[in-house]
C-alpha positions, 0 to 999 in steps of 0.5 A: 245849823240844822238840830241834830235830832231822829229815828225807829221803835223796838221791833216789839211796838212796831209789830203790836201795829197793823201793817195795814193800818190807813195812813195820811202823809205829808211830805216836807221838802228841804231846799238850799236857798244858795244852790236852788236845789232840793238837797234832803226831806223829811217823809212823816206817816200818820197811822189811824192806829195812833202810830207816826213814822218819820224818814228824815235825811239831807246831805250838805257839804258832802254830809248830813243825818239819815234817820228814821223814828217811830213814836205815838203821843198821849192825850195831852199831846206829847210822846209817850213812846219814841225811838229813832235810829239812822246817823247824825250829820259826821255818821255817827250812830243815833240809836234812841229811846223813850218812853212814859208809863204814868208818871214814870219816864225813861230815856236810853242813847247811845250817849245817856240813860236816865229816869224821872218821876213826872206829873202833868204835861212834859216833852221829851227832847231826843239827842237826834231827830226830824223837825217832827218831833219839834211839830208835837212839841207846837201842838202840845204847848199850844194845849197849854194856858200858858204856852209853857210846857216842861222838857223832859229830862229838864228845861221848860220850852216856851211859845209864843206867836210873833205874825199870822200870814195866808200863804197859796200853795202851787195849785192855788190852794189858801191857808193861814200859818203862824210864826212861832218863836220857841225858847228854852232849847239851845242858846237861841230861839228856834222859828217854825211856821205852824199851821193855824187852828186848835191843833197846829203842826209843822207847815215850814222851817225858814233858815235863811242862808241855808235853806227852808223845809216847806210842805211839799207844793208850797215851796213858793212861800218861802220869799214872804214868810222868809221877808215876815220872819227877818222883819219879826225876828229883827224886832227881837234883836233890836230890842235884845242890842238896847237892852244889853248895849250900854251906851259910853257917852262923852269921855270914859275913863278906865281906871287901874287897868293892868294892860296886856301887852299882845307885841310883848305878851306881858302885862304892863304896871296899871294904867288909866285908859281913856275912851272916847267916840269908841276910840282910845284917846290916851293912856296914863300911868294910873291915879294920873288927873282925870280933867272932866270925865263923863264915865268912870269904870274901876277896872280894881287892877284887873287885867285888862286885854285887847278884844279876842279874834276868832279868825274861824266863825260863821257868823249869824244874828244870835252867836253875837251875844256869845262872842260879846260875853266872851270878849270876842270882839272881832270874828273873821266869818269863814262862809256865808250867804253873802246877802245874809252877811252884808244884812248883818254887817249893815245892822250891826253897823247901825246899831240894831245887831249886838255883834262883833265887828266882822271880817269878812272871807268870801267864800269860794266852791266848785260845783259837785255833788258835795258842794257847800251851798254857800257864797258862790259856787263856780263852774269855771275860771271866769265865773271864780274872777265875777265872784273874786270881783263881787267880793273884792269891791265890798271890802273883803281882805280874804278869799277861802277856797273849798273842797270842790274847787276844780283843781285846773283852775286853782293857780289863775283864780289865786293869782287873781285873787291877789291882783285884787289885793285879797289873801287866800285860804281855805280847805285843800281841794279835792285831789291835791295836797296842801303842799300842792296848794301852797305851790299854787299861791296859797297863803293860809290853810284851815284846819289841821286836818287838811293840813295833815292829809299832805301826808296822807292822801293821793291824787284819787283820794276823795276828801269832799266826803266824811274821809277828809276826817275819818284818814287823819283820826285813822292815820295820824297816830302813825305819822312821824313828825321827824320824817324828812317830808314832814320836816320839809313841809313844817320848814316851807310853811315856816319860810312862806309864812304860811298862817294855820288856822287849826280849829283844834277844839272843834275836831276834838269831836274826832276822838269822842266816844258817845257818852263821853263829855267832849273835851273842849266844853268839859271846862263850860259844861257845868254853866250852860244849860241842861239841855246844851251840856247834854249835847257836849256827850252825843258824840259826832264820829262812828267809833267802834271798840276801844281799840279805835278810840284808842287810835282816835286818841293818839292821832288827835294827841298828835294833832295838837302836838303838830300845832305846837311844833309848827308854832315853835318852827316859826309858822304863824299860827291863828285862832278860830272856832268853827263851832259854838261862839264864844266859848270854843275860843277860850277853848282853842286857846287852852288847846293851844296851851296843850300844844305848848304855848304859853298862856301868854302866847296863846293870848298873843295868837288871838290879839295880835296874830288876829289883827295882823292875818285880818289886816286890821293892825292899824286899828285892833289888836292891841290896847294904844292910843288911836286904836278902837276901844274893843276892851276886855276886863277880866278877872283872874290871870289868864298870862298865867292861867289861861282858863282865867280868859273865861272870867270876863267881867266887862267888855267895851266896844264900838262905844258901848259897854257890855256885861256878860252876867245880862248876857248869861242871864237871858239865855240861861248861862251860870254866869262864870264871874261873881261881880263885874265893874260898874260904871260911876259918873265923873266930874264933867257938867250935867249934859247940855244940849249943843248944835245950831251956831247961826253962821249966817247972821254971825258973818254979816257982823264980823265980816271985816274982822275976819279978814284980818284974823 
């Protein structure tokens, strides 16, 4: 996702300037890669009286920022005053700023406000801005002998040059830019193309599989320096994949394991579970006879559960770290570039990508101004066949239908979909209802909010748009849950078995204020970083008053409480994210407690309901002989307590064992277990090298003994 960072000066700075003042612009395009379409830019005014105004805005998926900053830098390159203001991407107000006197600085937000001392360099990071901000920020460490430079209010970014190429502009014009990779912001790395020289700035942003900002007129560089920045940025995961995959070769042996039963929901006596070729060979009541094991790893009776599904990711080549840290082992990817999603499924196949194994829903929109530029985008029924064809022969178990799809055609398209053999989910199409959809041969729904808008919406309400939130935290408070339709919808769900994927910790956003921690990270926000527990108090939609946080509150309340009546009525309920990896699993599932759950059940919602709405029940799921070993060791007892789900100590999948204190160590997590258990080697013989066997010479001399074996 692009950052969510932007905007304007007190009125008293802006008035201290010339409105005279010569000014040089440069203007960034910003362009869908999927749609080949400009869907946003970034404008930035450089005044010769040192002032610099940026407008900054795109809309994607029927949402996206508009901000405006005003902001002047000090001589060793970083901003001594800032301001911006406009709306975040959900429309929420951004009204920001900063400024430095000396050594003395100050910030103020909507959501914060703070002071620090500070001698030497130091960057200010906004809650909300343009990729502007991020261009000071790359000549200000470039100023630095270390490429090094403190964050202001805390962190250290860091930079480094990863490739140089020249690139030719529209008019032939020729330039060298350098990619970048910054550390120290977030839970990835960020890449920029930067112009070259002793005073770079902001040429471009590949991000592929959404889109690229270039300097206008030099759109055509976005193959090569997308093609250079994958092959660098690939180098980079590889060599993360070596270090934090640890290989289990030959037989391993996890000793006095407390299984989790996910048909059961209980916990069994402990076990020994034996691994082998990434598959589980065998389960032994524990201290059973161990006959020439390679690996040996003492669980010490912790509990041991089945990898985690998250059914509702959006999988890319950084989040894999967060899921393996967690114990999400399997993600079902709800919308993606299709080529980026096959990219990453061949490299995690190979080795090269730590990841979780993917399933796959290919992702299907109608063409309109609030399309989501992702998988295929349709305009009619045969083009939704073409795309349902593509998907289907690659292996995809699922389609998902998006707000656009043209209603017309939504009962032929899923009956095609199911003569492929696919399921069929998503969001409910604009002008319909989810009872509508379910009546065209829907099989899933995702999110409560479009669940909720059965109620709530007519054939003219437009959801491709910010409403399909703003009506249910509006509306929701006033729904009776014992009405005749909602009983009716609840019981049809129930008897179509209609699976939910409700992303309840992911539309807690619906009811933070800013400058509230928001709920579902209340529970992480002390472990992560500084500058990502910041980003747990900007808060997504506009509330204005108490009065309408009060309303926001009580429809979000009754959202989870909805959850957990359609769960007691018998609807399948699944878990997904849609937001941060990982750690908004371990918060929808302590949502789906909130809801009513058992924290047993909940962990039964991401085990077994995981592998039987993926369709992989033969081989996930559960913890048995002939299964894959997706293994996750955590302390603790989440059946009882499921905040306990946080506290892994070890994961085991596709044959490798896997630590989240390295994970959290390299992206600057506290890690959330104190020890985790190590591996010992067994009493099988030192490895010797096998292979060859001569066949050829071998038969010449047995030839007439084998024809009376």
């Amino acid at each position: 996702m692009l950052n969510k960072r932007l905007a304007v000066l007190p009125l008293a700075l802006a008035a201290a300037f010339s409105a005279h003042a010569a000014t040089t612009t440069t203007k960034y395009l910003i362009i869908s890669e999927n749609a080949n379409k400009q869907i946003g830019q970034q404008i930035v005014e450089r005044h010769d009286d040192g002032l610099t105004k940026v407008i900054f805005g795109y809309k994607d998926n029927g949402r996206g920022p508009d901000l405006e900053e005003q902001f002047r830098v000090g001589a060793d390159g970083t901003m001594t005053e800032y301001a911006v203001k406009g709306n975040s991407t959900f429309g929420a107000v951004v009204n920001e700023q900063f400024s430095r006197k000396g050594d003395q600085a100050t910030w103020k937000s909507t959501s914060e406000q703070g002071a620090k001392t500070v001698s030497g360099a130091a960057a200010y990071l906004p809650l909300n801005s343009s990729f502007e901000v991020a261009s000071v920020a790359i000549s200000a460490v470039a100023k630095t002998p270390d490429g090094k430079l403190p964050l202001l209010p805390s962190g250290t970014l860091s930079q480094r040059v990863l490739d140089s190429v020249e690139v030719t502009s529209a008019t032939g014009q020729k330039q060298t830019v350098n990619l970048l990779a910054q550390t120290g912001i977030g839970l990835s790395p960020s890449f920029y193309w930067a112009t070259a020289g002793a005073q770079p700035r902001l040429f471009g942003v590949i991000m592929p599989g959404f889109g690229n900002v270039l300097e206008e007129g030099w759109q055509s560089a976005a193959p090569v320096l997308g093609q250079r920045q994958k092959a660098a940025e690939q180098q980079m995961l590889t060599d993360a994949a070596a270090k934090l995959q640890h290989p289990l070769d030959g037989l391993t042996v996890v000793r006095n394991a407390r299984i989790f039963d996910s048909e059961k929901a209980t916990v069994g006596q402990p076990s020994d579970i034996y691994v082998l070729r990434g598959r589980i060979t065998s389960i032994q009541p524990a201290g059973s006879p161990t006959r020439n094991a390679d690996n040996v790893i003492d669980a010490a009776g912790r509990i041991v559960l089945p990898g985690l599904f998250d059914l509702h990711g959006h999988v890319d080549r950084w989040s894999g770290a967060l899921n393996m840290s967690t114990g999400v082992t399997s993600v079902r990817d709800m919308g993606n570039d299709n080529k980026q999603l096959q990219a990453m499924l061949d490299e995690t196949a190979a080795g090269k990508l730590l990841a979780p194994q993917v399933v796959p829903a290919g992702f299907l929109e109608g063409e309109s101004p609030y399309s989501a530029n992702l998988g295929y985008v349709i305009k009619d029924l045969q083009q939704a066949k073409d795309a349902i064809d593509w998907y289907a022969q690659r292996g995809y178990p699922q389609l998902k239908i998006y707000n656009s799809f043209p209603k017309a055609i939504l009962k032929d398209t899923i009956a095609y979909a199911h003569s492929r053999g696919m399921r069929v989910s998503g969001h409910i199409p604009a002008g319909l209802r989810a009872q509508e959809a379910l009546d065209a041969g829907y099989d899933e729904i995702q999110h409560i909010n479009q669940v909720l808008l059965n109620f709530l919406v007519k054939p003219d309400t437009e959801t491709r748009n910010l409403n399909r939130f703003v009506l249910p935290a509006e509306k929701v408070a006033d729904l009776d849950f014992n009405s005749k339709p909602v009983k009716d919808f609840v019981a049809l769900l129930a008897k179509k078995q209609i699976s939910i994927d409700p992303t309840m910790a992911t539309f807690a956003f619906l009811k933070q204020r800013d400058g509230d921690m928001n709920e579902p990270y209340a529970a992480l926000a002390a472990n992560m970083p500084p500058d990502v527990a910041r980003g747990f108090k900007v808060g997504t939609m506009k509330i204005d008053g108490d009065a309408q946080l009060k309303r926001y509150e009580k429809s979000y309340a009754k959202m989870v409480e909805f959850v957990g009546l359609m769960y007691k009525a018998g609807v399948p309920i699944v878990a997904g994210t849609d937001d941060i990896a990982g750690f908004t699993l371990h918060s929808e599932l302590a949502m789906l407690v909130k809801a009513g759950l058992t924290p047993a059940q909940a962990l039964q919602v991401a085990t077994r309901n995981g592998a039987r709405y993926t369709r992989t029940s033969n081989d996930r799921g559960s913890i048995a002989a002939g299964k894959l070993a997706d293994i996750v060791l955590v302390d603790g007892d989440p059946t009882k307590n499921i905040e306990d789900v946080r506290k892994v100590s070890a994961v085991i999948t596709r044959g490798y064992l896997i630590y989240p204190q390295e994970i959290d160590a390299a992206l600057g997590i506290a890690p959330f277990v104190s020890d985790a258990p190590q591996v010992s080697k067994g009493t099988a013989p030192a490895k010797v090298s096998y292979g060859g066997g001569n066949e050829g010479a071998r038969a010449r001399v047995e030839a007439s003994a084998r024809k009376h074996d």
